[in-house]
C-alpha positions, 0 to 999 in steps of 0.5 A: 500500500502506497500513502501519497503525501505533500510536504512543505519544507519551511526553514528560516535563514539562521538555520540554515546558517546561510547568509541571505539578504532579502534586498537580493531575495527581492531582485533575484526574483524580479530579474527573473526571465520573461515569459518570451524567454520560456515560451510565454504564457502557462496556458492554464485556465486554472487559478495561480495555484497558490492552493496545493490540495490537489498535489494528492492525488496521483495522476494516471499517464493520458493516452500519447498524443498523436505523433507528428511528422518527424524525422526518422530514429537514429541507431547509435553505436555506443550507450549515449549520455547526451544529444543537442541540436545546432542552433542555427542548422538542421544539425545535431550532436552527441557524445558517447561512452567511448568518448566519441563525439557524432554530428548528424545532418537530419531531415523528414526522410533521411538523416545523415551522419557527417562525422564520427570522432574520438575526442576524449579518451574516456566517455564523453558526458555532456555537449554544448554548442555555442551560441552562434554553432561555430564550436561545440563545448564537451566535458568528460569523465577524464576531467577534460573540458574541449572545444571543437569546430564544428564544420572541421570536427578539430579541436580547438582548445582543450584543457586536459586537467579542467577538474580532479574528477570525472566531469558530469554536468556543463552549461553554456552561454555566451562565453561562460561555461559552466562544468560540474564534477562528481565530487561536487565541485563547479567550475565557471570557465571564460572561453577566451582564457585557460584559467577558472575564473571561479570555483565552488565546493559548497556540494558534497556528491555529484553535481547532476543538472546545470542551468545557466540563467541570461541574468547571471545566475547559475542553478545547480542540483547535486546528489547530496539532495541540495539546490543552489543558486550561484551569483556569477557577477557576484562569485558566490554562492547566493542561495541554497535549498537542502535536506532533501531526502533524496538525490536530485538528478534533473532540472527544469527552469520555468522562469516562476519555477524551478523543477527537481526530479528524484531517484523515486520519481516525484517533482520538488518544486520552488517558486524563483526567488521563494526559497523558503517554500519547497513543496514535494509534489506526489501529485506529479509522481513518475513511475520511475527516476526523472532523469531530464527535464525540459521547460515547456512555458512558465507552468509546465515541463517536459520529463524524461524518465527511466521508464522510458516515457516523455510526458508534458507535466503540469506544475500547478495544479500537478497534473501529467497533460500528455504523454509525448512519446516513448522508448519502450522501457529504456531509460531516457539520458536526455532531452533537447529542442530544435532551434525552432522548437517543432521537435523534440529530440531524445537519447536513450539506453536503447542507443537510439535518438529518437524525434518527436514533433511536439507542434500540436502540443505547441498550438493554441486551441484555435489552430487546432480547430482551424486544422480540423476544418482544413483537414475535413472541409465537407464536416465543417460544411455540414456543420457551418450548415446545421448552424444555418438551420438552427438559426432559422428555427431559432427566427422562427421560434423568436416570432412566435415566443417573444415573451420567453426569449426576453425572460431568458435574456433578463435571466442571463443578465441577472448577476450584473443587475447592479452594475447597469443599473448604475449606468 
C-alpha cells in the first residue's frame, strides 16, 4: 500500500546558517526571465495555484498524443549520455561512452551522419554548442573540458586537467561555461582564457543538472539532495535549498519555477526567488527516476524518465497533460529542442535518438480547430450548415415566443443587475 503525501519544507535563514539578504531575495526574483524567454504564457485556465490540495492525488499517464511528422530514429553505436541540436542548422550532436563525439545532418526522410570522432579518451558526458554553432563545448569523465569546430570536427582548445574528477554536468552561454564534477565541485570557465575564473565546493556528491540563467545566475542540483543558486557577477554562492531526502538528478527552469526530479520519481518544486517554500509534489509522481527535464512555458515541463516515457507535466495544479512519446522501457539520458522548437529530440539506453514533433502540443486551441476544418472541409460544411438551420428555427421560434426569449435574456443578465443599473 502506497500513502501519497505533500510536504512543505519551511526553514528560516539562521538555520540554515546561510547568509541571505532579502534586498537580493527581492531582485533575484524580479530579474527573473520573461515569459518570451520560456515560451510565454502557462496556458492554464486554472487559478495561480497558490492552493496545493490537489498535489494528492496521483495522476494516471493520458493516452500519447498523436505523433507528428518527424524525422526518422537514429541507431547509435555506443550507450549515449547526451544529444543537442545546432542552433542555427538542421544539425545535431552527441557524445558517447567511448568518448566519441557524432554530428548528424537530419531531415523528414533521411538523416545523415557527417562525422564520427574520438575526442576524449574516456566517455564523453555532456555537449554544448555555442551560441552562434561555430564550436561545440564537451566535458568528460577524464576531467577534460574541449572545444571543437564544428564544420572541421578539430579541436580547438582543450584543457586536459579542467577538474580532479570525472566531469558530469556543463552549461553554456555566451562565453561562460559552466562544468560540474562528481565530487561536487563547479567550475565557471571564460572561453577566451585557460584559467577558472571561479570555483565552488559548497556540494558534497555529484553535481547532476546545470542551468545557466541570461541574468547571471547559475542553478545547480547535486546528489547530496541540495539546490543552489550561484551569483556569477557576484562569485558566490547566493542561495541554497537542502535536506532533501533524496538525490536530485534533473532540472527544469520555468522562469516562476524551478523543477527537481528524484531517484523515486516525484517533482520538488520552488517558486524563483521563494526559497523558503519547497513543496514535494506526489501529485506529479513518475513511475520511475526523472532523469531530464525540459521547460515547456512558465507552468509546465517536459520529463524524461527511466521508464522510458516523455510526458508534458503540469506544475500547478500537478497534473501529467500528455504523454509525448516513448522508448519502450529504456531509460531516457536526455532531452533537447530544435532551434525552432517543432521537435523534440531524445537519447536513450536503447542507443537510439529518437524525434518527436511536439507542434500540436505547441498550438493554441484555435489552430487546432482551424486544422480540423482544413483537414475535413465537407464536416465543417455540414456543420457551418446545421448552424444555418438552427438559426432559422431559432427566427422562427423568436416570432412566435417573444415573451420567453426576453425572460431568458433578463435571466442571463441577472448577476450584473447592479452594475447597469448604475449606468
Amino acid at each position: 500500500t502506497t500513502t501519497t503525501t505533500t510536504t512543505t519544507t519551511t526553514t528560516t535563514a539562521a538555520e540554515r546558517g546561510e547568509e541571505v539578504e532579502d534586498e537580493e531575495i527581492e531582485e533575484a526574483y524580479e530579474d527573473g526571465m520573461e515569459d518570451d524567454d520560456y515560451g510565454g504564457d502557462d496556458g492554464d485556465d486554472d487559478d495561480d495555484g497558490d492552493d496545493d490540495g490537489d498535489d494528492d492525488e496521483t495522476f494516471e499517464d493520458p493516452p500519447p498524443v498523436e505523433p507528428g511528422d518527424a524525422p526518422p530514429e537514429i541507431q547509435l553505436r555506443e550507450v549515449t549520455f547526451d544529444v543537442q541540436f545546432h542552433p542555427l542548422e538542421q544539425i545535431l550532436a552527441c557524445c558517447d561512452v567511448d568518448g566519441c563525439v557524432s554530428l548528424y545532418k537530419y531531415s523528414l526522410t533521411q538523416n545523415n551522419l557527417i562525422y564520427r570522432k574520438k575526442i576524449h579518451k574516456e566517455s564523453c558526458r555532456a555537449i554544448n554548442f555555442s551560441d552562434d554553432g561555430s564550436y561545440m563545448y564537451t566535458a568528460s569523465a577524464d576531467m577534460s573540458l574541449k572545444a571543437i569546430d564544428v564544420h572541421t570536427g578539430s579541436i580547438s582548445f582543450s584543457i586536459p586537467s579542467a577538474h580532479d574528477a570525472a566531469i558530469n554536468a556543463m552549461a553554456c552561454r555566451a562565453t561562460t561555461v559552466c562544468t560540474g564534477d562528481d565530487d561536487g565541485i563547479i567550475k565557471i570557465w571564460d572561453t577566451r582564457q585557460s584559467n577558472a575564473v571561479y570555483t565552488f565546493d559548497d556540494l558534497t556528491d555529484f553535481v547532476s543538472d546545470i542551468v545557466l540563467r541570461p541574468d547571471g545566475k547559475l542553478i545547480t542540483t547535486s546528489a547530496d539532495g541540495q539546490l543552489s543558486v550561484f551569483n556569477l557577477k557576484r562569485g558566490k554562492l547566493q542561495y541554497k535549498v537542502d535536506g532533501l531526502d533524496d538525490e536530485l538528478l534533473s532540472l527544469a527552469d520555468t522562469g516562476k519555477w524551478i523543477a527537481m526530479g528524484t531517484q523515486i520519481g516525484v517533482l520538488n518544486i520552488v517558486e524563483w526567488g521563494k526559497w523558503e517554500g519547497l513543496a514535494r509534489q506526489d501529485g506529479n509522481s513518475h513511475h520511475n527516476s526523472v532523469d531530464c527535464m525540459l521547460p515547456f512555458d512558465q507552468n509546465r515541463i517536459f520529463t524524461g524518465c527511466g521508464d522510458g516515457v516523455i510526458r508534458l507535466v503540469q506544475i500547478k495544479p500537478a497534473k501529467v497533460v500528455n504523454v509525448v512519446g516513448m522508448h519502450e522501457g529504456y531509460p531516457i539520458e536526455q532531452l533537447s529542442y530544435s532551434p525552432d522548437r517543432t521537435y523534440i529530440g531524445s537519447v536513450g539506453m536503447d542507443n537510439q535518438i529518437r524525434f518527436w514533433n511536439v507542434q500540436s502540443v505547441f498550438a493554441t486551441r484555435e489552430e487546432k480547430e482551424e486544422k480540423a476544418k482544413e483537414d475535413n472541409p465537407i464536416a465543417s460544411l455540414n456543420f457551418n450548415n446545421n448552424n444555418n438551420n438552427d438559426d432559422n428555427a431559432a427566427d422562427d421560434d423568436q416570432q412566435e415566443l417573444p415573451k420567453p426569449k426576453a425572460k431568458r435574456m433578463k435571466g442571463i443578465q441577472k448577476k450584473r443587475a447592479d452594475f447597469f443599473s448604475d449606468l
